[in-house]
Backbone as CSV, one residue per row, in Angstrom:
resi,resn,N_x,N_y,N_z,CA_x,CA_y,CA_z,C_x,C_y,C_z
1,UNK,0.845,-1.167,0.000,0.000,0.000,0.000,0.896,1.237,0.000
2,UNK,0.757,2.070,-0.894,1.539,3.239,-1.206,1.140,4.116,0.528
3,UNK,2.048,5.125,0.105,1.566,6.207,1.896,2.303,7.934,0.988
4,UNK,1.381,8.326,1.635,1.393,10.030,1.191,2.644,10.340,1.837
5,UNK,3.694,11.117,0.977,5.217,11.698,1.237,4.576,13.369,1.687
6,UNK,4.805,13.963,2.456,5.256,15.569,2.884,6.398,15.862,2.864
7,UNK,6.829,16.984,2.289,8.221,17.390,3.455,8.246,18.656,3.233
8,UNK,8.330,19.580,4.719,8.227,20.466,4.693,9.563,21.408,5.096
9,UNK,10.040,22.469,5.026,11.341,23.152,5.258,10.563,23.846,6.415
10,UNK,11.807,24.074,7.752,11.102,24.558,8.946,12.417,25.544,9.141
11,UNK,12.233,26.320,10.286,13.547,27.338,10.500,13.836,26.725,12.160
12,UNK,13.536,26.282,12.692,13.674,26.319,13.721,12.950,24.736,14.271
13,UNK,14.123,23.449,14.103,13.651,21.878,14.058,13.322,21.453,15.314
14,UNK,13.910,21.896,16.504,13.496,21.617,17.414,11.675,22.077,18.270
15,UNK,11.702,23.244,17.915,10.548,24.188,17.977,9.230,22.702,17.257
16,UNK,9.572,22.989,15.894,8.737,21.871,14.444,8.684,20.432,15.277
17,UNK,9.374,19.853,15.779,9.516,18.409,16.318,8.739,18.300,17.386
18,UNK,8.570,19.563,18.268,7.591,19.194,19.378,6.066,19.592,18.970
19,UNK,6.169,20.273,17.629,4.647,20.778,17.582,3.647,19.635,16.415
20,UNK,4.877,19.117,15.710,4.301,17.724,15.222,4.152,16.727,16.071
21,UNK,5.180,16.466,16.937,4.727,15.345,18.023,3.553,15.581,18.370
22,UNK,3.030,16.700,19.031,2.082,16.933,19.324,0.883,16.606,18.702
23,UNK,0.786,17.460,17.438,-0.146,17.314,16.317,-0.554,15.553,16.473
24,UNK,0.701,14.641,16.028,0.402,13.407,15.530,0.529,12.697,16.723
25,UNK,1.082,13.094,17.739,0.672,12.137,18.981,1.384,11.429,19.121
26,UNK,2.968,11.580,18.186,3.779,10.565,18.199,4.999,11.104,17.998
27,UNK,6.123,10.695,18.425,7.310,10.570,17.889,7.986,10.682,16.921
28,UNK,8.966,11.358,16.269,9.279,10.955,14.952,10.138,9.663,15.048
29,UNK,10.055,9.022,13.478,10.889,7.622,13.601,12.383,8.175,13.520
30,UNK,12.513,9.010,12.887,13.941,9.512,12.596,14.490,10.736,13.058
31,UNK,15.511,11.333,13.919,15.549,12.510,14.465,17.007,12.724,13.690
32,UNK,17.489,13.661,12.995,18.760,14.234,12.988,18.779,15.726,13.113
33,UNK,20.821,16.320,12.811,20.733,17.381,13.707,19.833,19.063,12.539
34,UNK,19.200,18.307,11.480,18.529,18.835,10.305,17.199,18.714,9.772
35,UNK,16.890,17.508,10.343,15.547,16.773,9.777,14.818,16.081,10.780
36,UNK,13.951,15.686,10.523,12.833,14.774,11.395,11.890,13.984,10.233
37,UNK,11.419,12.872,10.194,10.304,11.708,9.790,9.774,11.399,11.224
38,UNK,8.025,11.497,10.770,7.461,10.712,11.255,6.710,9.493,10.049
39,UNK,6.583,8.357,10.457,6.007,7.102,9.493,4.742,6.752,10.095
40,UNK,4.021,7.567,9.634,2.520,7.616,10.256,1.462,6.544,9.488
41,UNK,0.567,6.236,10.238,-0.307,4.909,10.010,-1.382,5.222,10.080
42,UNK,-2.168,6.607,10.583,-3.327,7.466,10.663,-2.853,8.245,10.791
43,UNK,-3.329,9.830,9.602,-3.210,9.004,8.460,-1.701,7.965,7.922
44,UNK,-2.422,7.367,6.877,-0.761,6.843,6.225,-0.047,7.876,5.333
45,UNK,0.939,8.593,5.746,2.123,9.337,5.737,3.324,9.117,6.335
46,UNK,4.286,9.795,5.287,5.791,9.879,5.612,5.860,11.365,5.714
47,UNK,5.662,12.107,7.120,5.900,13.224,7.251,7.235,13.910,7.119
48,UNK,7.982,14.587,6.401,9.294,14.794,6.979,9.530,16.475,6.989
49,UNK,10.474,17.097,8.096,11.109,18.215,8.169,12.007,18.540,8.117
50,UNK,12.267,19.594,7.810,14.507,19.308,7.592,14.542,21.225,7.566
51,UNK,15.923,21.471,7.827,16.139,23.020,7.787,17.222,22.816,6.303
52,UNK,17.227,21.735,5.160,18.399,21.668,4.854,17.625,22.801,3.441
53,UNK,16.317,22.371,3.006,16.332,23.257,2.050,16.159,25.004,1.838
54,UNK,16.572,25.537,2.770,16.859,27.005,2.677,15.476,27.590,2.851
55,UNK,14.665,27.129,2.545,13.078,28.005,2.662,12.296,27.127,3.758
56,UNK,11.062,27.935,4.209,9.782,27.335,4.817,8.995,26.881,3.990
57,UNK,7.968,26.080,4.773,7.017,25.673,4.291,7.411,24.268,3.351
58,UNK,5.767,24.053,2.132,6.302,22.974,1.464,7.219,22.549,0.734
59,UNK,7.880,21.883,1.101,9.110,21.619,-0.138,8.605,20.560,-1.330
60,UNK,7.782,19.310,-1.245,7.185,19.133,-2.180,6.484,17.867,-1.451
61,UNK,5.699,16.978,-2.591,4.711,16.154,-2.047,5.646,14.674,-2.566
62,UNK,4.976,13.437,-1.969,5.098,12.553,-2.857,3.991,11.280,-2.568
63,UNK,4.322,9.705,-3.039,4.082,8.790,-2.813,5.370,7.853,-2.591
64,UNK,5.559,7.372,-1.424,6.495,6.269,-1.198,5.287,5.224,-1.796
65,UNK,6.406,4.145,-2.541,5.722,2.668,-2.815,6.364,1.554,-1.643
66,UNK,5.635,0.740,-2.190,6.401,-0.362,-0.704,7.488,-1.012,-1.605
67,UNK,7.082,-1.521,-2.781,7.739,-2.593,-3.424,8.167,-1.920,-4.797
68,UNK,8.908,-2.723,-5.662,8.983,-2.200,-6.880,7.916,-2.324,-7.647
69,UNK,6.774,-3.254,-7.901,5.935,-2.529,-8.315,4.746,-2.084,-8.163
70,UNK,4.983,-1.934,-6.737,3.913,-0.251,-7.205,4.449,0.766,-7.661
71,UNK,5.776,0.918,-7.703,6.993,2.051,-8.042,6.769,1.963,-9.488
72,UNK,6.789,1.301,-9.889,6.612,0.625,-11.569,5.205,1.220,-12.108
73,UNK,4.572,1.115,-11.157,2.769,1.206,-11.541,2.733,2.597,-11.475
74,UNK,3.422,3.489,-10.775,3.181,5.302,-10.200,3.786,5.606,-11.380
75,UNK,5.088,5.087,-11.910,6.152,5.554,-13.003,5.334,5.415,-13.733
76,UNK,4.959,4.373,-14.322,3.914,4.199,-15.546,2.735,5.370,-16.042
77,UNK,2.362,5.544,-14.794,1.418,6.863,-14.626,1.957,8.684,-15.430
78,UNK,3.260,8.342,-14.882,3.639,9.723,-14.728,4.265,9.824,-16.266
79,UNK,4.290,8.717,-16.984,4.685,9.013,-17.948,3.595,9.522,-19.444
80,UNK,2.291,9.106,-18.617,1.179,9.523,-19.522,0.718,10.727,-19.134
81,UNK,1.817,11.666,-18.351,1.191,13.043,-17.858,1.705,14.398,-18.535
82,UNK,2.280,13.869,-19.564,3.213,14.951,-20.222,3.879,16.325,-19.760
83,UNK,4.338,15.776,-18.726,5.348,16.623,-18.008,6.756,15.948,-18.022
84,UNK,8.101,17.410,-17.683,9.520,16.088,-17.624,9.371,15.636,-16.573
85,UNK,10.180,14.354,-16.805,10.441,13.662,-15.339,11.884,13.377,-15.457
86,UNK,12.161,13.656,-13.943,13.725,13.515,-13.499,13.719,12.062,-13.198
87,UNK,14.202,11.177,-13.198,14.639,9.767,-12.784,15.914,10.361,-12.122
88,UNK,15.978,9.798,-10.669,17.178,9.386,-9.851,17.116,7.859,-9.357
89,UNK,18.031,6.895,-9.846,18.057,6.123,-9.272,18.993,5.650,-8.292
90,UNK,19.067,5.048,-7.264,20.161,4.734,-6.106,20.795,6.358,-6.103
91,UNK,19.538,7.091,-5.223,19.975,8.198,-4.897,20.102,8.390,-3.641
92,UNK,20.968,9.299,-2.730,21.064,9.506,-1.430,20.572,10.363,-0.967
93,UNK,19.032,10.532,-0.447,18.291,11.801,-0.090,17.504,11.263,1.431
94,UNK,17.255,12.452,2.143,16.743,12.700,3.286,17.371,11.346,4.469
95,UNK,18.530,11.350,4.555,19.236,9.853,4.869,18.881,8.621,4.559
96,UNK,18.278,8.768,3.509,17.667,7.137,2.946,18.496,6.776,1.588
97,UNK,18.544,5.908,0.972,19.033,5.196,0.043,17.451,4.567,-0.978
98,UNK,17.110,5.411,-2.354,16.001,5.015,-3.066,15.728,4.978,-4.203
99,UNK,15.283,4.675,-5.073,14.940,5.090,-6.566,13.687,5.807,-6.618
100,UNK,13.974,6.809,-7.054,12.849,7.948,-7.558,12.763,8.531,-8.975
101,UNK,11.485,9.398,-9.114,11.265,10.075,-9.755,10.412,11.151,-9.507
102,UNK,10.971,12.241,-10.391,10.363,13.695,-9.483,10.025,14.314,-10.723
103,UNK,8.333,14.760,-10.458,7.574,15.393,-11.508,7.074,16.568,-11.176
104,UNK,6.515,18.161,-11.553,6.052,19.087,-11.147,4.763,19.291,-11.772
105,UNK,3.702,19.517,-10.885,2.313,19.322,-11.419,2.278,21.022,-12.746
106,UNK,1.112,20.834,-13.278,1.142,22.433,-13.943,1.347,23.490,-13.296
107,UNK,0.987,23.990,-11.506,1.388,24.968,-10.883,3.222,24.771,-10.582
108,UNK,3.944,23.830,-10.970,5.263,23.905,-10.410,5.340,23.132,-9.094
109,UNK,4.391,22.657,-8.420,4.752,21.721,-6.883,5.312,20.586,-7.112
110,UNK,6.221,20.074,-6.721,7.010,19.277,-7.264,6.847,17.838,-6.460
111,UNK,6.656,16.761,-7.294,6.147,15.234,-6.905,6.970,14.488,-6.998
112,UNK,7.488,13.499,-5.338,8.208,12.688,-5.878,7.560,11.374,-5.848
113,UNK,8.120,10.718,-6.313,7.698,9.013,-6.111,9.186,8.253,-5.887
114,UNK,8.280,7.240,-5.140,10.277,6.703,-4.153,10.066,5.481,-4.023
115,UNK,11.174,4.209,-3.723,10.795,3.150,-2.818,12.298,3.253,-2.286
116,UNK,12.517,3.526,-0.821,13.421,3.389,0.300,13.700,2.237,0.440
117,UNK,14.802,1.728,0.158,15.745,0.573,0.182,16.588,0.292,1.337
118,UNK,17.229,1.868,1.836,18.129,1.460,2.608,18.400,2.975,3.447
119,UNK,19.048,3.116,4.555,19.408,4.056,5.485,20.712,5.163,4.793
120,UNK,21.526,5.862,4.730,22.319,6.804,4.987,22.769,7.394,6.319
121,UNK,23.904,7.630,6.315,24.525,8.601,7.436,24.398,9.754,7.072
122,UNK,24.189,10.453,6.030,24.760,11.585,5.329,22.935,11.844,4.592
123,UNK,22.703,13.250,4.893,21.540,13.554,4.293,21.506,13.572,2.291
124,UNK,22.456,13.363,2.192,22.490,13.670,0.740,22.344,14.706,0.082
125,UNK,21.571,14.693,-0.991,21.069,15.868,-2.555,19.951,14.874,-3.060
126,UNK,18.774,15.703,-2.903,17.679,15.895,-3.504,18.053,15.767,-5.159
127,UNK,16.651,15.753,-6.121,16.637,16.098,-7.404,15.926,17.278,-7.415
128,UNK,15.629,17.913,-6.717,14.677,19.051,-7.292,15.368,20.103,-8.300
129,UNK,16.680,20.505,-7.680,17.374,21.681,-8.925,17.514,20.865,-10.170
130,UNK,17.369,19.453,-10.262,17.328,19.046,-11.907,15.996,18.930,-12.419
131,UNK,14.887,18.621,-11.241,13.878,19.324,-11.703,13.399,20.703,-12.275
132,UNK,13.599,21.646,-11.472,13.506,22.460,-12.060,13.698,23.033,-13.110
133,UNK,15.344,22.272,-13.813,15.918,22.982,-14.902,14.754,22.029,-16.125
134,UNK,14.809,20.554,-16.091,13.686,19.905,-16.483,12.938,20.948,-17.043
135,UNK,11.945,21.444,-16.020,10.753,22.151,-16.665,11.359,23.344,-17.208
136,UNK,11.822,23.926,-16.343,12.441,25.589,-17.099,12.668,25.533,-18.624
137,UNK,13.295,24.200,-19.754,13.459,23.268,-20.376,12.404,22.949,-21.643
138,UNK,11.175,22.722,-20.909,10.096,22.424,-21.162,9.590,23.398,-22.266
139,UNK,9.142,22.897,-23.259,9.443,24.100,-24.458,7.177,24.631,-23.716
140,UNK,6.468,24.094,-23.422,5.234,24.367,-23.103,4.827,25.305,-21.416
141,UNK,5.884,25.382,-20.826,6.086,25.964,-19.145,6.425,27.422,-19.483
142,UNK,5.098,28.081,-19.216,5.773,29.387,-19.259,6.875,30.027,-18.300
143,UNK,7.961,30.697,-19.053,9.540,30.871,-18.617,9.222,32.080,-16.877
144,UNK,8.015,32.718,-17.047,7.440,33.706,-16.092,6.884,34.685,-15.893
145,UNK,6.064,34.706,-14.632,4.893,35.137,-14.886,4.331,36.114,-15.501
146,UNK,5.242,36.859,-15.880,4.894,38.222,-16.660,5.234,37.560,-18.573
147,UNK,5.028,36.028,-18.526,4.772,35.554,-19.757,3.600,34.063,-19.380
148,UNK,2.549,34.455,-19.073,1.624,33.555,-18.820,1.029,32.896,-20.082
149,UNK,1.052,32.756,-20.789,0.940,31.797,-21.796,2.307,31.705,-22.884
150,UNK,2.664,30.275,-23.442,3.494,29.925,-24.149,3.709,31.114,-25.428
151,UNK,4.682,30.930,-25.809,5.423,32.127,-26.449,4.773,31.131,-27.951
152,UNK,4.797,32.164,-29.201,4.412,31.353,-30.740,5.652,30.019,-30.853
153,UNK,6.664,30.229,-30.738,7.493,29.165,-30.816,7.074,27.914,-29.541
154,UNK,6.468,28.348,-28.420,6.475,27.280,-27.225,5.147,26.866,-28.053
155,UNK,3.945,27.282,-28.416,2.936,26.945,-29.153,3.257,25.903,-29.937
156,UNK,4.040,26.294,-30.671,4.769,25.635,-32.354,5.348,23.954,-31.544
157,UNK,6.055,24.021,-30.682,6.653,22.903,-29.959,5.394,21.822,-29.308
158,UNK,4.557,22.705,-28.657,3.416,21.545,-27.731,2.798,21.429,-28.703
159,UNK,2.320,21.890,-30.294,1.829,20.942,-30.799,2.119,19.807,-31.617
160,UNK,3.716,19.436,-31.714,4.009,18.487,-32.504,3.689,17.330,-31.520
């Protein structure tokens, strides 16, 4: 059974760790001197917090799979969504060891899909800055906001 990924950027982890404990009534499974997971079962979520990505708030969403394939079955999905997708495989992120892939819905929130294999000492590197460049990339993503619809050439591209 897949479980809903969070992770949110906090400024202040210790402060964040007691007010989620709270919230969820529980513990996190994982404490470091950057991050926190809780592996929640009501709801089913992988909550996580970390000060590593420079901002507050959401950093992006996902789905952990249990096995490879449901990982197989989410990938499959994401490839009929015509957006880029980053593939990382045997990547080292949030101290875990996983194969992912990271997609950004049409607003830009960025989705990963994972199956956690194994632990880390070392928080790693994310994919999101290759996400981003991904879409930035994207001949159909407008480049910004003061260009809200595709340019005649980005036109010319999304319709082949």
């Amino acid at each position: 059974m897949k479980r809903l990924h969070v992770h949110v950027g906090v400024d202040d982890l210790q402060q964040s760790i007691r007010f989620y404990s709270t919230l969820f009534a529980a513990e996190p499974s994982v404490i470091k001197s950057d991050y926190a997971k809780w592996m929640l079962d009501d709801p089913r979520v992988n909550f996580a917090i970390s000060t590593v990505s420079g901002h507050t708030g959401i950093s992006h969403l996902g789905i952990q799979a249990e096995d490879a394939t449901e990982l197989a079955e989410v990938y499959d999905r994401l490839t009929h969504a015509e957006r880029p997708i980053v593939e990382a495989k045997n990547a080292t992120c949030c101290y875990a060891k996983s194969d992912k892939q990271w997609i950004a819905d049409p607003q830009g929130v960025p989705w990963e899909t994972f199956l956690t294999y194994g632990e880390s000492t070392v928080y790693g590197k994310g994919s999101l800055a290759e996400l981003r460049e991904a879409n930035e990339a994207a001949c159909c993503v407008p480049a910004s906001i003061t260009e809200p619809t595709p340019s005649a050439t980005a036109t010319a591209c999304c319709a082949r």
